[in-house]
C-alpha positions as CSV (number, residue, x, y, z in Angstrom):
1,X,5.9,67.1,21.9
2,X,5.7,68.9,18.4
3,X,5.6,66.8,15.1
4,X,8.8,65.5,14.4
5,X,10.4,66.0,17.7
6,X,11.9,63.1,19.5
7,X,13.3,64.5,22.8
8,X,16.6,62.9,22.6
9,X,18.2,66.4,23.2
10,X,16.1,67.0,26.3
11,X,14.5,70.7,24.9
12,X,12.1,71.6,27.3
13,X,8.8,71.8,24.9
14,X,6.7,73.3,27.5
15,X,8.1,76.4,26.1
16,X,6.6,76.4,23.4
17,X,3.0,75.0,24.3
18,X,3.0,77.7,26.4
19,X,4.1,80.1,24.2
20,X,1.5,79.3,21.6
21,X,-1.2,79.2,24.4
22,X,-0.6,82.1,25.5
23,X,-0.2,83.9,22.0
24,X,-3.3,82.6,21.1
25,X,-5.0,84.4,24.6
26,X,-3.1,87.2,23.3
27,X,-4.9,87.5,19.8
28,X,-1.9,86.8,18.1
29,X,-0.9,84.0,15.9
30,X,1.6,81.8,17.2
31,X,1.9,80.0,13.6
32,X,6.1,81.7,13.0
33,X,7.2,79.7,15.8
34,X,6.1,76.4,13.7
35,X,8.7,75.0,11.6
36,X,8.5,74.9,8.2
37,X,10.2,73.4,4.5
38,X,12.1,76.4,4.4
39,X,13.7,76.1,8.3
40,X,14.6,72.4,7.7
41,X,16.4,73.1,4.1
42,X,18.1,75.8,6.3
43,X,19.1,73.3,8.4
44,X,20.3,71.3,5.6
45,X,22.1,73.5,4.3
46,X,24.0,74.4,7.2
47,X,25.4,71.3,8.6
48,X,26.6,70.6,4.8
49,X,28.3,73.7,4.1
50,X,29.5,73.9,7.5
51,X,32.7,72.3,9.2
52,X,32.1,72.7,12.8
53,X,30.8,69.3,14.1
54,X,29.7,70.8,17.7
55,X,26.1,70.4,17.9
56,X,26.4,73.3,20.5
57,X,27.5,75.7,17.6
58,X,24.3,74.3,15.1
59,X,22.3,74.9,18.1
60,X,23.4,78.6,18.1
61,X,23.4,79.2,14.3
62,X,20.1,77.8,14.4
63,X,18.9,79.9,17.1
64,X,19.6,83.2,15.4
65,X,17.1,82.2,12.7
66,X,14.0,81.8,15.0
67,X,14.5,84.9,17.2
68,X,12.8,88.0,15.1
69,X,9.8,85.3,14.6
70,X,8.8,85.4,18.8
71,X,7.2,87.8,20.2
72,X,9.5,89.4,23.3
73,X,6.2,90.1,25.1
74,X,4.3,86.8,24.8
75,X,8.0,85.4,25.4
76,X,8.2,86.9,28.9
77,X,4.3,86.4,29.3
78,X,4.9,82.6,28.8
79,X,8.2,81.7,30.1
80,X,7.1,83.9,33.4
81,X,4.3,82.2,33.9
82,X,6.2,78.7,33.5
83,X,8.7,79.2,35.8
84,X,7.2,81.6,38.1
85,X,9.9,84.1,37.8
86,X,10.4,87.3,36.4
87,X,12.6,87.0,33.4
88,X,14.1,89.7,30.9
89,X,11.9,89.9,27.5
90,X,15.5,89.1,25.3
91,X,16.2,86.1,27.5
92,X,12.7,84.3,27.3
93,X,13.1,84.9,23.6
94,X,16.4,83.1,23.4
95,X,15.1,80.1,25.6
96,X,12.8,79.5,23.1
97,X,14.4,80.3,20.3
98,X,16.8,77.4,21.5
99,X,14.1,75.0,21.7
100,X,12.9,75.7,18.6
101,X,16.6,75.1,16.9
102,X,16.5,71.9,18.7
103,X,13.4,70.4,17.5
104,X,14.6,71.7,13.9
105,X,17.4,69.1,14.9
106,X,15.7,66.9,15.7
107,X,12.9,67.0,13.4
108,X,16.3,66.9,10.4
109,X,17.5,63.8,12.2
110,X,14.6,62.1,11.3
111,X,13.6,63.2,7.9
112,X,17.7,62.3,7.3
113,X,18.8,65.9,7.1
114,X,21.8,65.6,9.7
115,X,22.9,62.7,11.6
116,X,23.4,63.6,15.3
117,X,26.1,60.8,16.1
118,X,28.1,62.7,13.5
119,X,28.2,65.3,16.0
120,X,29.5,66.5,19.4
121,X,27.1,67.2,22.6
């Protein structure tokens, strides 16, 4: 699991240990997909100056910000090669982008950014 995730939303973080595997195979650094200070202020900022209180809507917001830093190649590449299926670029890119806003969730759980009870699943 990546620092500061806990697994109590159930993200699937194979994603992303295969994405970064094969990323590196690739030559390319996998180091945007790592959160950072900036991501987790984001965060904070979001669930205060927002009203929804459906985690389900964070998740997508969230999302949104991770999807230009993936590769749509390596995406495909790694979520292929994971599942053993053949899967559109755009749609590999938004399964990981969702994993990634969910361990930014969780990772702002515990660092005391958002409380998740505070919110619906």
């Amino acid at each position: 699991m990546p620092l500061l995730a806990t697994g109590k939303l159930g993200a699937d973080y194979n994603f992303i240990k295969i994405y970064y595997e094969t990323a590196l195979e690739k030559g390319v650094s996998p180091e945007k997909i790592i959160l950072n200070s900036e991501d987790l202020i984001y965060l904070k900022t979001l669930v205060e100056n927002t009203s929804s209180r459906d985690l389900g809507t964070i998740i997508d917001v969230l999302s949104k910000r991770f999807i230009d830093r993936i590769d749509p190649l390596i995406a495909k590449e790694a979520i292929e090669k994971y599942l053993n299926t053949k899967i559109d670029p755009e749609v590999a890119v938004n399964m990981i982008a969702r994993v990634i806003a969910i361990w930014c969730i969780e990772a702002g759980e515990m660092l005391g950014y958002i409380k998740l009870r505070d919110y619906f699943r």
